[in-house]
C-alpha positions as CSV (number, residue, x, y, z in Angstrom):
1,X,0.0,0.0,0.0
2,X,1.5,3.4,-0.9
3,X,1.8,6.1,1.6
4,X,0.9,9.9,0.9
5,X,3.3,12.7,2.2
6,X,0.4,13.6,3.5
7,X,-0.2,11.1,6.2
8,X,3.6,10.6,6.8
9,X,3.2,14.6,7.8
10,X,2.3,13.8,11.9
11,X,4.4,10.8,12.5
12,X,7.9,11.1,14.1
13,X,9.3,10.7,10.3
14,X,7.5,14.0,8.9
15,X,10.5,15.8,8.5
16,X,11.3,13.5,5.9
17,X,8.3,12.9,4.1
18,X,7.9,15.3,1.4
19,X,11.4,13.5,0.2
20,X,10.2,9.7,0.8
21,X,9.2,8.0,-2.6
22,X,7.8,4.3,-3.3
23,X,6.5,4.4,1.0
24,X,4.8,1.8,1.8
25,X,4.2,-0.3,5.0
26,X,5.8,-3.8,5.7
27,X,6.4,-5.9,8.5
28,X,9.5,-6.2,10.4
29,X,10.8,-8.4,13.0
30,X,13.5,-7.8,15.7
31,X,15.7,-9.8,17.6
32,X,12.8,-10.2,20.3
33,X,10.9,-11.5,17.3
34,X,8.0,-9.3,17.7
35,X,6.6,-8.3,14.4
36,X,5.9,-4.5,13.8
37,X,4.6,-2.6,11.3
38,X,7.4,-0.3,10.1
39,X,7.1,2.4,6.5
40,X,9.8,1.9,4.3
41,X,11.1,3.6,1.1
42,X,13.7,5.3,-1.0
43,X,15.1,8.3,-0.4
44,X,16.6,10.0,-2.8
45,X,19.4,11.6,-1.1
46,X,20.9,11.6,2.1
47,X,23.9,13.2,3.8
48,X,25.8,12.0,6.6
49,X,29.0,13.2,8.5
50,X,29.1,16.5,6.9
51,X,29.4,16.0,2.9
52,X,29.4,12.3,3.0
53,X,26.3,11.4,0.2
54,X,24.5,8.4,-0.7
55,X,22.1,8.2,-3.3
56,X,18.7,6.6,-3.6
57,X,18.8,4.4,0.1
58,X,16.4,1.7,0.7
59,X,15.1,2.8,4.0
60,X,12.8,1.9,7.0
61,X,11.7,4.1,9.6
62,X,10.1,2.7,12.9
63,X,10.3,4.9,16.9
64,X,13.0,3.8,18.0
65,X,12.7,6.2,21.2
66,X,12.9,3.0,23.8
67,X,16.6,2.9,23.0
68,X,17.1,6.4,24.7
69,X,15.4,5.6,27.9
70,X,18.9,5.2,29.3
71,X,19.9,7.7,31.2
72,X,23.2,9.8,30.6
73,X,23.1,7.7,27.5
74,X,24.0,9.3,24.1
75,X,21.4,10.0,21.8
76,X,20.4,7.3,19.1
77,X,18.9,9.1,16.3
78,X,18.7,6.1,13.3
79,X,20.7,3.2,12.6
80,X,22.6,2.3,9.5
81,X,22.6,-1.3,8.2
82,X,24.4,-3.3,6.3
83,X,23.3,-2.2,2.9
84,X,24.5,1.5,3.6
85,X,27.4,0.2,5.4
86,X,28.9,-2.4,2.4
């Protein structure tokens, strides 16, 4: 199912969503094995470290706000996987 900018707009993504193309929702497990509903897509550009660029990423966007419940912890804003990473 495709996903409008629109209803991307209030969700902790919305930043990004004017920029999202081909959204749509899947299903993702973790490591606990508990199945979530997650919206994934491409984006057409992102920049990382300053003027580090990748082009048209496979991405997947899901709160992961539970992993800065630690405090004095540093601040997890995304994770980069192996596709980005090889």
């Amino acid at each position: 199912m495709k996903i409008s900018a629109s209803a991307l707009a209030g969700t902790q993504f919305g930043g990004l969503a004017s920029k999202l193309r081909k959204s749509t929702y899947a299903a993702l497990a973790g490591a606990d094995s508990v199945t979530r509903q997650v919206v994934q897509g491409e984006l057409p550009e992102m920049q990382l470290a300053g003027k580090l660029a990748f082009c048209r990423q496979q991405t997947v966007f899901s709160n992961i706000s539970h992993l800065n419940k630690t405090l004095g912890a540093t601040s997890i804003q995304g994770i980069a996987g192996y596709p980005m990473l090889s």
